[in-house]
ZAMARGU-4260 file (C-alpha; in steps of 0.2 Angstrom, whole numbers, plus 5000, padded with zeros to 4 digits):
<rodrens>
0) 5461/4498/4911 | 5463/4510/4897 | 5450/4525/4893 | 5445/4522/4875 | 5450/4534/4863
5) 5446/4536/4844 | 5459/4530/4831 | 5471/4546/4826 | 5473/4539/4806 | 5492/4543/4798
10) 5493/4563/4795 | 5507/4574/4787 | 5515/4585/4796 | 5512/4601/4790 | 5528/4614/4789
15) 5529/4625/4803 | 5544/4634/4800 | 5553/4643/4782 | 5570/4644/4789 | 5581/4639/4805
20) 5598/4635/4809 | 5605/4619/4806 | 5611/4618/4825 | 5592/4616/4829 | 5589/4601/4818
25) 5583/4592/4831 | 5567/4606/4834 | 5560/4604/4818 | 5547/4592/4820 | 5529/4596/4827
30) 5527/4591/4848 | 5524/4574/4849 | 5508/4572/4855 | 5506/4567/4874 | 5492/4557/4885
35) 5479/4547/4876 | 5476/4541/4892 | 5480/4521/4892 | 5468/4519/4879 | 5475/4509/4864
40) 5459/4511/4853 | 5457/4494/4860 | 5455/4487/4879 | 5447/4474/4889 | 5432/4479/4901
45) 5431/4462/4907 | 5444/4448/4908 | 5442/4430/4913 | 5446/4425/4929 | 5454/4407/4940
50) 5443/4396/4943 | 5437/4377/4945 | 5425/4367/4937 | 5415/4353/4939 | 5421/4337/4926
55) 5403/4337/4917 | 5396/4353/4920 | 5396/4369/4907 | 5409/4383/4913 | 5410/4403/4906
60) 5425/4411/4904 | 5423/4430/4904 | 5428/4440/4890 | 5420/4459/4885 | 5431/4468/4875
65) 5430/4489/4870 | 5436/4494/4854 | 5436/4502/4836 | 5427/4492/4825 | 5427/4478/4820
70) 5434/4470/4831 | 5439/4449/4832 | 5441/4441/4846 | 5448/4423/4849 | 5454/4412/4864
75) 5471/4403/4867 | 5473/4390/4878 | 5493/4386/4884 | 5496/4398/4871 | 5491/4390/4857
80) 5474/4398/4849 | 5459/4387/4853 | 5448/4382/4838 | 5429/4383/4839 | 5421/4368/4840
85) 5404/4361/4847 | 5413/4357/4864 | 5419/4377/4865 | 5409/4390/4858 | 5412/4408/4857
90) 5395/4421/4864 | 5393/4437/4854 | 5400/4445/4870 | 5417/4436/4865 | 5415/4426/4882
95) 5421/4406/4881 | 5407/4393/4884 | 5415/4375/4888 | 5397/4364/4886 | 5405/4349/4897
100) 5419/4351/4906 | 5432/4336/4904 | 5447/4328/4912 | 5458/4317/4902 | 5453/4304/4901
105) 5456/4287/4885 | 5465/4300/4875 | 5454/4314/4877 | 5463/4331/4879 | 5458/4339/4897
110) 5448/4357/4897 | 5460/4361/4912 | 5473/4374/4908 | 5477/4392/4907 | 5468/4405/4894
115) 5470/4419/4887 | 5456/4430/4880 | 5466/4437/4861 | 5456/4453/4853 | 5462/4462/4837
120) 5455/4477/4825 | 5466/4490/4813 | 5477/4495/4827 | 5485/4480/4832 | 5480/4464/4845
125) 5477/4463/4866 | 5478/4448/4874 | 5473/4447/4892 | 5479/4440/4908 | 5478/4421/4911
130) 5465/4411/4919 | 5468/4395/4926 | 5456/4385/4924 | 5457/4368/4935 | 5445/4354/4941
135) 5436/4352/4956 | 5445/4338/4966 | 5442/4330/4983 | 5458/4317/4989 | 5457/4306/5004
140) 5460/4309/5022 | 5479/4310/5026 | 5478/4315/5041 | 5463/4308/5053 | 5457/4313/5069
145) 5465/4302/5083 | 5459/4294/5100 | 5461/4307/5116 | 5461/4304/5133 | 5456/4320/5144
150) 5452/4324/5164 | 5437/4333/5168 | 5440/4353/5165 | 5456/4351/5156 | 5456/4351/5135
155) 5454/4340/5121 | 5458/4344/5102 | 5455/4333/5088 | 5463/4337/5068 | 5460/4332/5050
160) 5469/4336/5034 | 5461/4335/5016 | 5466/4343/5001 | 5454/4347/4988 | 5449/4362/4974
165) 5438/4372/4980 | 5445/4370/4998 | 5434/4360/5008 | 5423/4366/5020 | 5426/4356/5037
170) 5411/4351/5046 | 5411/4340/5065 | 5401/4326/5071 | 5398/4317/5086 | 5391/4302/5087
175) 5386/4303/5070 | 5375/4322/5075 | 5383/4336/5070 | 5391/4345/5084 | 5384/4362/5091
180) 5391/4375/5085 | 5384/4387/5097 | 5391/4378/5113 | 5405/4391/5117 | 5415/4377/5124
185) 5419/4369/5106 | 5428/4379/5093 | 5431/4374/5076 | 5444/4380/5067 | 5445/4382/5047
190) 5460/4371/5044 | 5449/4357/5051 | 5452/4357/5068 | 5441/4354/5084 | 5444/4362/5102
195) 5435/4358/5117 | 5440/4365/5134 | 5432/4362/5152 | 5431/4345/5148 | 5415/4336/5156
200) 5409/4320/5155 | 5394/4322/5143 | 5409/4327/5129 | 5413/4308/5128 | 5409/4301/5112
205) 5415/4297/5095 | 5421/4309/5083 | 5421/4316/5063 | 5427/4326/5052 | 5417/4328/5038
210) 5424/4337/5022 | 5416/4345/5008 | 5416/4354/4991 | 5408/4353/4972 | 5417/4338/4968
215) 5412/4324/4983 | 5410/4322/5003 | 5422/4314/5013 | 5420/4307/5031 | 5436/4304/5042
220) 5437/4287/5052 | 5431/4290/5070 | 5440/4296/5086 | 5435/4289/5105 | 5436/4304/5117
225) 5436/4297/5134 | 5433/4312/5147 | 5442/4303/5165 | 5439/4311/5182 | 5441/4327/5189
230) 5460/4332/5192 | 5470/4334/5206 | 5469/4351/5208 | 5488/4350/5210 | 5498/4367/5203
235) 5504/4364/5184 | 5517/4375/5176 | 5509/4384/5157 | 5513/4373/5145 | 5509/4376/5125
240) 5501/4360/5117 | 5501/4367/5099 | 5506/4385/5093 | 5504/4396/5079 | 5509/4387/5061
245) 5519/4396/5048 | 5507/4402/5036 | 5504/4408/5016 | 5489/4417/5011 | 5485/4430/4998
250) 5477/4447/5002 | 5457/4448/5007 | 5459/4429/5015 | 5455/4424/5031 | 5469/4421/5044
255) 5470/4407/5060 | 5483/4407/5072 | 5482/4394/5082 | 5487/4392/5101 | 5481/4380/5114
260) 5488/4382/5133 | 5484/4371/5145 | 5490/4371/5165 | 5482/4374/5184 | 5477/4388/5186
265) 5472/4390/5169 | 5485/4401/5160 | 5479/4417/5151 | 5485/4417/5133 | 5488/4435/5124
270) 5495/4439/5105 | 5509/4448/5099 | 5520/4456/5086 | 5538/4451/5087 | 5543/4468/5080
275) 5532/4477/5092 | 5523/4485/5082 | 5503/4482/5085 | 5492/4469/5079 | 5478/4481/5079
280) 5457/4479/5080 | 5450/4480/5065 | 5445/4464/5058 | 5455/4454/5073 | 5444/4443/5085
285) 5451/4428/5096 | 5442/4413/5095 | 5440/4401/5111 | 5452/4402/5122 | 5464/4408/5112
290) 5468/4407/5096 | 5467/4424/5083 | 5458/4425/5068 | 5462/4441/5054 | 5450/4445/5044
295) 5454/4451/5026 | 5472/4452/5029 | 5480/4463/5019 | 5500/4465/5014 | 5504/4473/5032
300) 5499/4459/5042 | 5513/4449/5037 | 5524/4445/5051 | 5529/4434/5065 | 5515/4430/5079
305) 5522/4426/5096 | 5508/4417/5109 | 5511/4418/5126 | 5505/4408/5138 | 5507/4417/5156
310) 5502/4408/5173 | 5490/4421/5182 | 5498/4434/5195 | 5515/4429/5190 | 5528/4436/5177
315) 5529/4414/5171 | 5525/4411/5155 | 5529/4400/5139 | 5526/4406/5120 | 5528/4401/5104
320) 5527/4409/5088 | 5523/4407/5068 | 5527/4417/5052 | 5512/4425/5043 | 5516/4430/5024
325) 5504/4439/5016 | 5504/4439/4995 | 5496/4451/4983 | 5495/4448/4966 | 5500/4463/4955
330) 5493/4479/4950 | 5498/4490/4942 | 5503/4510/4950 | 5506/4520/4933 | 5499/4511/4917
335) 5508/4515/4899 | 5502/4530/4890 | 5497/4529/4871 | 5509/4540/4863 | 5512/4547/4844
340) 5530/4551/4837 | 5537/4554/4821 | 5545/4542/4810 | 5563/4541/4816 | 5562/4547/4833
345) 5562/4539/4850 | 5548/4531/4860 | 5547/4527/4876 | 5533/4518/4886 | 5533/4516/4906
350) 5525/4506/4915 | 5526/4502/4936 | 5517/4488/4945 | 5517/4483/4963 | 5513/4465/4973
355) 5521/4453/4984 | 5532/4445/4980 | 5539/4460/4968 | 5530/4454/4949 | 5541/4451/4935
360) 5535/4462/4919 | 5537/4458/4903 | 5531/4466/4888 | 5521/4461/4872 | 5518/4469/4855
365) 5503/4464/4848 | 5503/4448/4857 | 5518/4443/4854 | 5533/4444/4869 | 5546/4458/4865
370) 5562/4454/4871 | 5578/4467/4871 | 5589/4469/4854 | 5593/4480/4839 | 5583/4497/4843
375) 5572/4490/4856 | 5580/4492/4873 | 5572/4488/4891 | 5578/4497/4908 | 5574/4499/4927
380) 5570/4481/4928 | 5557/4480/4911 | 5548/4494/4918 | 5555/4504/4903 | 5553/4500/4886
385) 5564/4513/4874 | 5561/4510/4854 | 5575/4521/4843 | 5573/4525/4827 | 5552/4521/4826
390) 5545/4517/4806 | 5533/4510/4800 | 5534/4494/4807 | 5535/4498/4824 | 5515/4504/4825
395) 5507/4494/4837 | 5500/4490/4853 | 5510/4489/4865 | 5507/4476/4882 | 5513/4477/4898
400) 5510/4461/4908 | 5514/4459/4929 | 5515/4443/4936 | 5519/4434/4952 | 5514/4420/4963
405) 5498/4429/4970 | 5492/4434/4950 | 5495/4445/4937 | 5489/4458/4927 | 5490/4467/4913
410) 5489/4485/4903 | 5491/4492/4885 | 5496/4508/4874 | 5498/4508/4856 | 5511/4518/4846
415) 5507/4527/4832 | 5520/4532/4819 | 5518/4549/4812 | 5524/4549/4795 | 5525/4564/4783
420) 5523/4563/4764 | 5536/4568/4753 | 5550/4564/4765 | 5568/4561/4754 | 5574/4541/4757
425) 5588/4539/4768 | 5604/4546/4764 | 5616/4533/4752 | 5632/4524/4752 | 5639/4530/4768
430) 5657/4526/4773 | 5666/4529/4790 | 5685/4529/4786 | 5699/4531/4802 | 5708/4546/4800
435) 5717/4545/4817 | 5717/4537/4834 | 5702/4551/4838 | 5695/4554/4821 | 5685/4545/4808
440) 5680/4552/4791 | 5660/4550/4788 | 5654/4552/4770 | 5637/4549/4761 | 5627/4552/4745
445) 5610/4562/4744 | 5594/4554/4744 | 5588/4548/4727 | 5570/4555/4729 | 5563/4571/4735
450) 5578/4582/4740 | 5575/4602/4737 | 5568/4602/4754 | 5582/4596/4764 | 5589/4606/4774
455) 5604/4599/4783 | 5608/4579/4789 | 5610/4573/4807 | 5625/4561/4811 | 5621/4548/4824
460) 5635/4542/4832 | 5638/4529/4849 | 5653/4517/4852 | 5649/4500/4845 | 5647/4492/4863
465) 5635/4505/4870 | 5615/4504/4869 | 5608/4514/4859 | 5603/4530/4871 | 5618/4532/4873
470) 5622/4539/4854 | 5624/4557/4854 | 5622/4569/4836 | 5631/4581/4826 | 5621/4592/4813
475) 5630/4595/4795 | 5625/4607/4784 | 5614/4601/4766 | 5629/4605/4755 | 5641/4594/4764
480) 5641/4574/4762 | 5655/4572/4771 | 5660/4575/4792 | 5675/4574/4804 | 5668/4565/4819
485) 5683/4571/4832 | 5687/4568/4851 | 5684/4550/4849 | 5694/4536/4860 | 5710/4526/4852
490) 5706/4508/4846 | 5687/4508/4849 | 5673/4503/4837 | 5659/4517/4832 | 5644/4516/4824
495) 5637/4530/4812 | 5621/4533/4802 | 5614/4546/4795 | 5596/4555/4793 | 5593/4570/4783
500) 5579/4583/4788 | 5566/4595/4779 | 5553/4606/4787 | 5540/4590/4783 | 5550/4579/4795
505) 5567/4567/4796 | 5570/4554/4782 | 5573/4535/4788 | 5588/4531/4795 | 5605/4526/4784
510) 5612/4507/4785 | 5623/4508/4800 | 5641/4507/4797 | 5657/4503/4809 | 5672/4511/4810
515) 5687/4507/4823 | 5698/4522/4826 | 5718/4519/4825 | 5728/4514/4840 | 5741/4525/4850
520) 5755/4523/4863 | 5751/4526/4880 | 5751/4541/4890 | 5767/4544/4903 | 5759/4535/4918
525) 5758/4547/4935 | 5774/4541/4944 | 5778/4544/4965 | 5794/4538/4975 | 5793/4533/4994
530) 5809/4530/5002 | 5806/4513/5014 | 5826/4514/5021 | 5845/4517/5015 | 5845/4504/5003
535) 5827/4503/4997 | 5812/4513/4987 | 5795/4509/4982 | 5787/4516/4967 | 5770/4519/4966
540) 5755/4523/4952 | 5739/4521/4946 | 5735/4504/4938 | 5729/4502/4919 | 5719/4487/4916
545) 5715/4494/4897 | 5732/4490/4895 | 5729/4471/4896 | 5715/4470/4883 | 5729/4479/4870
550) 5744/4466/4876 | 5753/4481/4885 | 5759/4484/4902 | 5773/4496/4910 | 5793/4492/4908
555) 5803/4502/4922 | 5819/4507/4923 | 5833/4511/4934 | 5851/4518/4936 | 5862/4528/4947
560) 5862/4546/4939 | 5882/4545/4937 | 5879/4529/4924 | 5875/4530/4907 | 5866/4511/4906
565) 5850/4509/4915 | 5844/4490/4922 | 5831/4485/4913 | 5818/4481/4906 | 5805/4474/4920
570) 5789/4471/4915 | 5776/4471/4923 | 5756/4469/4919 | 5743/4484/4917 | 5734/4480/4934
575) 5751/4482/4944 | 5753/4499/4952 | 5767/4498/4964 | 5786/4489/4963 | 5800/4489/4976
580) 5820/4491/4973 | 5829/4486/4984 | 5848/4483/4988 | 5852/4502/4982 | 5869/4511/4986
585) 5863/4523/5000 | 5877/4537/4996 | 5868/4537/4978 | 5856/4548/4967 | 5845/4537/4955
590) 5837/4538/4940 | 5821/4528/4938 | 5808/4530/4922 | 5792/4519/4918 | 5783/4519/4902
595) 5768/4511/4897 | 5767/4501/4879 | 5754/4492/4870 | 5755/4484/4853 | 5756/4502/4847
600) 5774/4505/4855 | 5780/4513/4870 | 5773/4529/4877 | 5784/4543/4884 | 5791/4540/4899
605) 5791/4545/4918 | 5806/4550/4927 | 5810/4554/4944 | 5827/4555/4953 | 5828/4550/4972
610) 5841/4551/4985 | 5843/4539/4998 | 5859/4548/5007 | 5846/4556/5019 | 5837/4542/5024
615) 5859/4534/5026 | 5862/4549/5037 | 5845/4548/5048 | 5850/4530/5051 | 5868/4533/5058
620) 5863/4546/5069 | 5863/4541/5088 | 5846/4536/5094 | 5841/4554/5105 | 5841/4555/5123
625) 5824/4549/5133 | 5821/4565/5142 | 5803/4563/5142 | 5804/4557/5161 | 5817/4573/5165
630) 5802/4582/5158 | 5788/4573/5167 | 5798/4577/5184 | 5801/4596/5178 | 5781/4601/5177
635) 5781/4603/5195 | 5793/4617/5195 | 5785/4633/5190 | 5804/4644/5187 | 5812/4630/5177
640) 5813/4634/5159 | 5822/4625/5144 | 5837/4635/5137 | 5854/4633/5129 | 5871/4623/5132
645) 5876/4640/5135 | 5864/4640/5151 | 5868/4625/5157 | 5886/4631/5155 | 5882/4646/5165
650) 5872/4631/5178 | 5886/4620/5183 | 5898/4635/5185 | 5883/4642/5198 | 5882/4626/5206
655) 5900/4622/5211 | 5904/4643/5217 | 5886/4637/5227 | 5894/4623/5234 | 5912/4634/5236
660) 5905/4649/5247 | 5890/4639/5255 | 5898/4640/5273 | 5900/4659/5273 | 5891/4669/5282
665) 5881/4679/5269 | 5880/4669/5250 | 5869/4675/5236 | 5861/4664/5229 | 5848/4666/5213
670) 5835/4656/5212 | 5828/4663/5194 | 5841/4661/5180 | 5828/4664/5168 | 5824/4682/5174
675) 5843/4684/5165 | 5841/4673/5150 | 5822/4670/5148 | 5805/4682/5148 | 5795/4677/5166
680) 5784/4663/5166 | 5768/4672/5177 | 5760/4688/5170 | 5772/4701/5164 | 5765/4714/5174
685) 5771/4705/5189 | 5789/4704/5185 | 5803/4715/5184 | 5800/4730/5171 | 5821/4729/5168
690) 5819/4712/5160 | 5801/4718/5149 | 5813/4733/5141 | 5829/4722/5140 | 5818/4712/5126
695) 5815/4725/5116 | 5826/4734/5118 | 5839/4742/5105 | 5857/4739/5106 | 5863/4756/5112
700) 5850/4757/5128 | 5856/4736/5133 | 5870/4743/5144 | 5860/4757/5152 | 5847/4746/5158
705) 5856/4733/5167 | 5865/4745/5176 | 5849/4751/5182 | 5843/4734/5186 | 5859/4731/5196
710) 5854/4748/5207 | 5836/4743/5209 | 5840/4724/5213 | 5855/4729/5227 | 5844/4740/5235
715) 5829/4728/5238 | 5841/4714/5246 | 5848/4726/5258 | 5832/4733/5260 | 5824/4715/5265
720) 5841/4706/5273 | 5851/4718/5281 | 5868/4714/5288 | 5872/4702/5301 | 5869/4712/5319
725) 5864/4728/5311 | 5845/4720/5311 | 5832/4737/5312 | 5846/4749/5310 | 5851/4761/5297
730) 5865/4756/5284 | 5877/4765/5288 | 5885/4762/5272 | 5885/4778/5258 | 5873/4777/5247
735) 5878/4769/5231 | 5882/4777/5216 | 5871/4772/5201 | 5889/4770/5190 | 5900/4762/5203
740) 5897/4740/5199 | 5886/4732/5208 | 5890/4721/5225 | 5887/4707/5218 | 5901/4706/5207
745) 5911/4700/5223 | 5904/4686/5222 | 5912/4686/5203 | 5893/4685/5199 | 5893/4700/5189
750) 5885/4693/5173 | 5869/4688/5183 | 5857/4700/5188 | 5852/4700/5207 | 5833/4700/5205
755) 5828/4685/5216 | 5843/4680/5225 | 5840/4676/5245 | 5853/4679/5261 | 5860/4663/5270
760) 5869/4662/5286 | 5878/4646/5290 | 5870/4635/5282 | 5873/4625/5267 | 5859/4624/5255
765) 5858/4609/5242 | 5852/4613/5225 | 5848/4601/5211 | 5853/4610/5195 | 5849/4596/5180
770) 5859/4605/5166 | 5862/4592/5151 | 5852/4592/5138 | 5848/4612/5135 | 5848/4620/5120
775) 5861/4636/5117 | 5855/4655/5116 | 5863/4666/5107 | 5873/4682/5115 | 5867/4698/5113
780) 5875/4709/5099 | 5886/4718/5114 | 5892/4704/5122 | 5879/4705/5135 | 5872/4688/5145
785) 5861/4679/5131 | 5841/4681/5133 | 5830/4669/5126 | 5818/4675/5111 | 5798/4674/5111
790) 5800/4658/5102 | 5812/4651/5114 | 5805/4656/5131 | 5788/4648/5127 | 5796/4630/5128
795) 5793/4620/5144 | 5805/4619/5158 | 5819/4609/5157 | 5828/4615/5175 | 5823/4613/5192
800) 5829/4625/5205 | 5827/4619/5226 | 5822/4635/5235 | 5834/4640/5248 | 5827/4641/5266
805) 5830/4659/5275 | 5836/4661/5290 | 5828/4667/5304 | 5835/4687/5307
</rodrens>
């Protein structure tokens, strides 16, 4: 409730400032003052309350009211203000007095109702929460208690159902004596229900349920329970009779879950929470044999209650389970403050409730519901009530009511308008004229009274179809009644009005005036091409659903650049943003352009030229080879490489001189082709140092070093495969002269380097040489055997090379 707070009467605003630039118009006036508490100068301490009454007897409603005198107080009941009269009579408290409370009855209005405590002084009017007010009421049994057969040891439960106001308290009897409520073997629930377990044969009897309030006593009819003989003892599987019901209460009530199990050996019954999360201590008991009672539940105890039944010594059991929703009626968590503003500024009230369900807010001033509309605006969900422009009329107090199924509640601030004598009257005859499809033309007259203190005006300024929060300003100096308002939107409405300022404070606001700024063509709409095969395209851009609302769209256009007449127009709408051509001439370049138009005109144009003779020539082409399963064979050879047609020119000659001098007693045959054409595969340090220079080297030094690579290479063959018969003895051969051409070149094997190549005697050695598919390497400038680049030799193998076997010496 709001703290009470002395009245702050109207004051002027005293001049704080001689001089200051008209940019900082909006700084002139003093610092709104802040906080009064939620005092409004006027608050309830105590508000009436529900609550039922006896057709006859007197009832009080509660009414205490804090205020600045003199305050007046009244009541309304449905809304409509109550009059005094003998039968209702106001205390000096303000509480309501109702001397004999009434039910309609031959014409007679009925005292039953909702009220509403009203007080008023200076500052404005309060009125409370409502109080239903309803008659205490008892019907008849609808649901009686019924006969029940039971054995010996096993379970009995009997039920009634009443309604009444108050609720009825339910009471048991047996054979006409009240039961005992102390017997630990009898439970009786609130809901009006009666548990007996371990049956014996002193429970027979007759039975009654007897129902009570303010308003009458009712007896239920009576119900035989006839106890039989002792059972057979025979095993009985758990078995639920009656679970947990799906329940509604509001906070600080009392809970009861039900759950009755029966079975042999007597199951043992345990709660839980279907989300797992605990059920907690506090304020839980279980009554009987099982059922759970919360105490005072609160907000977290709504849920869903799983009963389970579970045979002893076993994993067997039966559940059921029922819904608990617990309601609270609203409260507030951040009351509205009291506030002070100048005349012609902003205020803004907040206010933030909590319950369950959510509460609806709405908002009163001075009694009176305030809804949404010219400079009153209400956000995040009514918890926000914004008031532009605040005169003299809008001082008030100021109500903000939370209500939902559980209860409502209510709190108040008042507004108080500060206003400064001597102010000039609002600025005159303005007129907003279009200048341009982004500019409008504001002019205005001065004031008529008190205008040597102005010193400058503030243009207010927001489309027509915005709220008002969203207006932005533009100061103008004092000697100018007139402003260009630029950087607007074509075709769209603006509203414009006008204040002018002195140190004392702002004026009131100008009459509002509408202006709608001239139309334009459209923009040249972002175009993009995709070529979707020889004979088509698909053009592509953003969609302009503005268009639609201004009977526009986008006309394209199209033509093969060699003509001078385009095809077209196609129209299409604003919310299109994609067309296909199709049936184009693939050897053709094209021309396409899109505009967008509105009642305007046409805007510029887009225009793209596309070529579909590359797509025409991709398509010709011959599908490529499949050589992904040569390659997938090729991994497992660790020599083969991929290389040029000229390689694999340079393979197949290799392969048929193989096949030629295979039956000779001594063949070379190399088994790396790659250490002529090709940097090594394994680690450089590894291979021969002859092939390492040949990359780098420089065209003069190419000759030298394969000469030196011929001599290095002859000598380790000998060295490892001597001749035929001459095995462990000395060469008797000279020793080679590093000029004179290597061996090799008997073979006509010249251009191939010897680095690798293995003796065979009399034997013929198949080799599998795949050589199609290889890409070409370029020669060396001198005419030397091609090597591959850094780039080339890092692709994967495409060759495979079958290692010869050597003959035994």
């Amino acid at each position: 409730m709001a703290v009470q707070r002395a009245a702050s009467p109207r004051r002027p605003l005293a001049p704080c400032w001689p001089r200051l630039l008209l940019p900082l118009l909006l700084l002139l006036l003093p610092a709104p003052s802040e906080g009064l508490g939620h005092s409004a100068e006027l608050a309830f301490a105590v508000e009436p309350s529900d609550d039922v009454a006896v057709p006859g007897q007197p009832i009080v409603l509660d009414c205490r009211v804090e205020g600045t005198p003199p305050v007046r107080i009244t009541w309304r009941k449905n809304g409509v203000e109550l009059p005094e009269s003998p039968h209702s009579t106001l205390l000096a408290n303000g509480s309501l007095t109702i001397r004999h409370f009434r039910l309609e009855r031959g014409g007679s209005p009925s005292d039953e109702g909702d009220y509403e405590c009203v007080a008023q002084n200076r500052f404005g009017l309060v009125v409370s929460r409502k109080a239903r007010i309803q008659a205490a009421t008892m019907s008849d049994f609808h649901v009686h208690p019924q006969a029940t057969v039971g054995e010996e040891g096993g379970v009995a439960r009997f039920q009634c159902q009443i309604h009444g106001l108050p609720k009825p308290l339910i009471t048991w009897e047996k054979n006409r004596v009240p039961i005992d409520t102390d017997n630990e073997r009898y439970t009786l629930l609130p809901k009006g229900v009666l548990q007996i377990t371990g049956l014996r044969a002193e429970d027979s009897g007759i039975f009654h349920c007897v129902a009570s309030n303010i308003a009458s006593i009712r007896i239920s009819h009576g119900a035989r329970l006839t106890v039989s003989g002792s059972g057979s003892g025979a095993y009985k599987e758990p078995a639920i009779l009656v679970g947990p019901e799906n329940l509604t209460l509001t906070v600080h009530q009392t809970a009861v879950l039900e759950c009755v199990a029966t079975g042999n050996p007597r199951p043992i019954v345990s709660w839980s929470r279907l989300d797992g999360r605990p059920i907690g201590v506090e304020g839980i008991q279980v009554l009987g044999t099982g059922n759970l009672i919360i105490s005072d539940v609160t907000v977290q105890h709504s849920g869903v209650y799983v009963c389970a039944a579970n045979r002893p010594g076993t994993r067997v059991r039966r559940t059921a389970q029922g819904r608990l929703v617990v309601q609270a009626p609203a409260e507030f968590v951040q009351h509205p403050q009291s506030i002070s503003r100048p005349a012609g500024t902003t205020a803004m009230f907040t206010c933030q409730a909590q319950g369950e369900p959510p509460p609806h807010v709405t908002w009163l001033k001075n009694g009176q519901v305030l809804g949404p509309g010219g400079h009153v605006r209400l956000k995040n969900n009514n918890s926000t009530l914004t008031i532009s422009g605040i005169g003299p009329e809008d001082e008030a107090i100021y109500q903000c009511v939370a209500e939902n199924s559980a209860g409502s509640s209510q709190a108040s601030a008042r507004l108080t308008v500060l206003w400064a004598e001597g102010l000039p009257g609002p600025p005159r005859n303005v007129r907003a004229v279009s200048v341009s499809s982004t500019e409008v033309r504001v002019s205005w007259s001065e004031p008529l009274a008190n205008t040597k203190e102005i010193i400058g005006y503030v243009l207010h300024i927001r489309k027509a179809a915005d709220p008002p929060e969203l207006e932005y300003q533009e100061a103008v100096s004092k000697s100018t009644f007139q402003h260009l308002v630029s950087d607007l939107e074509p075709s769209t409405a603006y509203s414009f009005y006008i204040k002018a300022y002195t140190p004392r404070g702002a004026s009131s606001a100008s009459v509002p005036t509408l202006a709608s700024t001239l139309g334009e063509a459209p923009a040249p709409p972002p175009l993009s091409v995709r070529v979707l095969g020889s004979s088509s395209l698909q053009l592509l851009w953003e969609p302009w659903p503005r268009l639609a609302q201004h009977d526009g769209g986008f006309k394209l256009f199209y033509r093969p650049a060699s003509k001078t007449s385009f095809t077209g127009p196609i129209l299409l709408p604003g919310t299109v943003s994609s067309y296909n051509l199709s049936q184009l001439d693939p050897t053709t370049v094209y021309e396409v352009k899109l505009l967008a138009y509105n009642q305007h005109g046409d805007g510029n144009a887009t225009v793209r030229f596309v070529s579909l003779r590359g797509a025409s020539e991709r398509t010709a082409l011959s599908p490529p080879c499949d050589c992904r399963k040569e390659e997938a064979a090729n991994q497992t050879s660790t020599t083969g490489i991929v290389i040029g047609i000229h390689i694999g020119v340079t393979c197949i000659i290799f392969c048929v001189l193989f096949l030629l001098f295979g039956q000779r007693g001594r063949v070379l045959w190399c088994k790396d082709v790659e250490n002529q054409l090709s940097p090594p595969q394994g680690p450089r340090s590894q291979r021969d140092p002859g092939i390492l220079a040949l990359n780098g080297a420089r065209r003069g030094e190419w000759g030298r070093l394969g000469r030196e690579e011929k001599r290095v290479d002859m000598k380790e063959l000998e060295q490892l495969f001597p001749p035929a018969g001459t095995a462990g003895q000395p060469d008797p051969r000279p020793t080679q002269d590093p000029a004179a051409p290597a061996p090799c070149e008997e073979t006509q094997l010249s251009v191939l380097p010897l680095q690798g190549c293995g003796l065979m005697e009399g034997k013929t050695t198949e080799a599998t040489a795949p050589c199609a598919g290889l890409a070409a390497a370029p020669p060396p400038p001198d005419g030397g055997p091609g090597l591959l680049s850094e780039g080339q030799a890092s692709r994967p193998a495409a060759a495979r090379v079958t290692q010869p076997a050597h003959s035994e010496q």
